[in-house]
BAPA-670279 format. One record per residue (C-alpha): x, y, z; residue in three letters. Coordinates in steps of 0.25 Angstrom, whole numbers, plus 5000, padded with zeros to 4 digits. Each point is the difference from the previous one (the first is absolute). Example, Ala and Ser with C-alpha at 12.3 -4.5 7.8 and 13.67 -1.06 7.14 Angstrom:
BEGIN
5049, 4982, 5031, ALA
5006, 5014, 4998, SER
***
This chain:
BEGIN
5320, 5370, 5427, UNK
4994, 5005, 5013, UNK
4993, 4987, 5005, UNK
4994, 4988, 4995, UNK
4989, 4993, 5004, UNK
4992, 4988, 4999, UNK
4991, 5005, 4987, UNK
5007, 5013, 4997, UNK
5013, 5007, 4999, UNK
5000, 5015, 5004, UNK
5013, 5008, 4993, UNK
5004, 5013, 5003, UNK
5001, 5010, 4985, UNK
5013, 5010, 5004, UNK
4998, 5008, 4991, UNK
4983, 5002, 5002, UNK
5003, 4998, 5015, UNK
4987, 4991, 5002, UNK
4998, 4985, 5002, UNK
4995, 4992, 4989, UNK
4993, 4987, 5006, UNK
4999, 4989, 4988, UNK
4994, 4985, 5001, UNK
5011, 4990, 5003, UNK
4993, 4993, 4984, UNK
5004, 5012, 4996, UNK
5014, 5001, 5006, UNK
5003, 4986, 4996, UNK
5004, 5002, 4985, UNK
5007, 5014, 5002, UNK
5014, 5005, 5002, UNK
4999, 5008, 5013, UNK
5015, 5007, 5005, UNK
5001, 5000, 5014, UNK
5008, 5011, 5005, UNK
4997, 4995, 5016, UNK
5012, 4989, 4996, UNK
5013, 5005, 4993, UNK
5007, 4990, 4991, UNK
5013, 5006, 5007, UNK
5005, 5005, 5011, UNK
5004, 5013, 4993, UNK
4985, 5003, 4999, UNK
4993, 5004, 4987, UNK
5008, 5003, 4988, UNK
4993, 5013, 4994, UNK
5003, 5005, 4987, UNK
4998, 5014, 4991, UNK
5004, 5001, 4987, UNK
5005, 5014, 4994, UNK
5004, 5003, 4985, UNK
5013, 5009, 5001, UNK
5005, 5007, 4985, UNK
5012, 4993, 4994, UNK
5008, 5014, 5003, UNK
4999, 4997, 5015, UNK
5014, 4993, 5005, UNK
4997, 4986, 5009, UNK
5007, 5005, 5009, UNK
4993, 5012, 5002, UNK
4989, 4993, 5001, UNK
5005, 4991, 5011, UNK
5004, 5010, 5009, UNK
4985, 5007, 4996, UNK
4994, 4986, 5007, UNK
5011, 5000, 5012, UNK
4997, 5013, 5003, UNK
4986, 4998, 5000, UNK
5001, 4986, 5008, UNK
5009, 5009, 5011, UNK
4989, 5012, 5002, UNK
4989, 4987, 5000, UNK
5006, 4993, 5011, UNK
5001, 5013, 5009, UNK
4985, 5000, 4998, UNK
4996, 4992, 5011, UNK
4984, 5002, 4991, UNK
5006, 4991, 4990, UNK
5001, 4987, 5005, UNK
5012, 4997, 4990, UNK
5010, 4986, 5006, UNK
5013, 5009, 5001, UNK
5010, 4987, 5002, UNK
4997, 4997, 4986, UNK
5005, 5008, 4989, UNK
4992, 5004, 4987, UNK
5001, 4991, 4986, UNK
4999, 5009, 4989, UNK
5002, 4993, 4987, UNK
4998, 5004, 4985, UNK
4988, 4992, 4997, UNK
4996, 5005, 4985, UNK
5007, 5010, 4989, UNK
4989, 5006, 4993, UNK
5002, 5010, 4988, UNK
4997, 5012, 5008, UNK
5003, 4996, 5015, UNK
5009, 4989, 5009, UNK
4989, 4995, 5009, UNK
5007, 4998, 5014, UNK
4994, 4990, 5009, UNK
5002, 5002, 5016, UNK
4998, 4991, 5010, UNK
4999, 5002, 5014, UNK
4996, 4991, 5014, UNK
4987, 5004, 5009, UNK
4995, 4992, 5013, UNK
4987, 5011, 5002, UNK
4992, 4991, 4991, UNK
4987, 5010, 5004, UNK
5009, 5012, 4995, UNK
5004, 4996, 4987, UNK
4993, 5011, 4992, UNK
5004, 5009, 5009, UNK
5013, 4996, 5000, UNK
5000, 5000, 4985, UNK
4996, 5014, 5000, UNK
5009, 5006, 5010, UNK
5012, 4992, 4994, UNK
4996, 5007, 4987, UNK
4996, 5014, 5002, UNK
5016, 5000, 5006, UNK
5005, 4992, 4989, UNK
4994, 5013, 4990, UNK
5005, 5012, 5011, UNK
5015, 4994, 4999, UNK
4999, 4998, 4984, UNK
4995, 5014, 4999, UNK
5013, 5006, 5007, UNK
5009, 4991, 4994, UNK
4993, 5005, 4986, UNK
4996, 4986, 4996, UNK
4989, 4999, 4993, UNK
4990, 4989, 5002, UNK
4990, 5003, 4988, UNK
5002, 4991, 4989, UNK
5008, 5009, 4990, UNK
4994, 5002, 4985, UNK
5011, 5000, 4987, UNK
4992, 5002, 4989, UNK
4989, 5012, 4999, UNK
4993, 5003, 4989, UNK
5002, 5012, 4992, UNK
4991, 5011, 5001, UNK
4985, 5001, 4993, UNK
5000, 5008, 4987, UNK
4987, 5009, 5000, UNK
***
């Protein structure tokens, strides 16, 4: 929400990076998230989700995320709240992958997708030289076409 008005409401679209100005009729009945006003003092609670193989230890993917989190903060482009440790819980066993959820604290509302993206692109350097791979892992291929 970037400001609100008499008859309209103008919010900001992060990912677009324009306004979007919409009558306050309009507003009335939607669900609108304000990211100017955090529910917590920590900031925003962020989260990306990765399916990691079942062959892949969790601790080894623990110290994959720390690792990550470390190089992140010495960042000063990724605007990532340091005093508060990652959360990386098993959120779902699939029959190929464990899908890992990671959650982590922002204040730079403005910079989330930027953030995101930072946050990421060093999340895949540190897997790639720990040899963890972070494609979903396939068991059953088919056999091969008879001509």
């Amino acid at each position: 929400v970037f400001k609100t008005k008499i008859f309209h409401t103008e919010l900001l679209d992060l990912v677009g990076n324009h306004r979007v100005v919409l009558q306050n009729s309009r507003v009335r009945g939607m669900t609108i998230r304000n990211f100017s006003r955090f529910a917590s003092a920590r900031g925003l609670r962020e989260q990306m989700r990765f399916k990691i193989g079942y062959d892949v230890p969790a601790a080894s993917i623990q110290a994959l995320f720390d690792g990550a989190f470390e190089q992140a903060v010495a960042d000063k482009d990724i605007a990532i709240e340091e005093q508060y440790p990652l959360e990386l819980r098993a959120c779902e066993a699939g029959d190929y992958a464990v899908e890992w959820c990671l959650f982590y604290y922002t204040k730079d509302a403005r910079n989330r997708l930027k953030t995101r993206q930072l946050f990421l692109a060093v999340i895949l350097e540190t897997a790639a030289r720990e040899g963890i791979g972070l494609a979903t892992p396939v068991l059953y291929a088919p056999p091969p076409l008879s001509v």
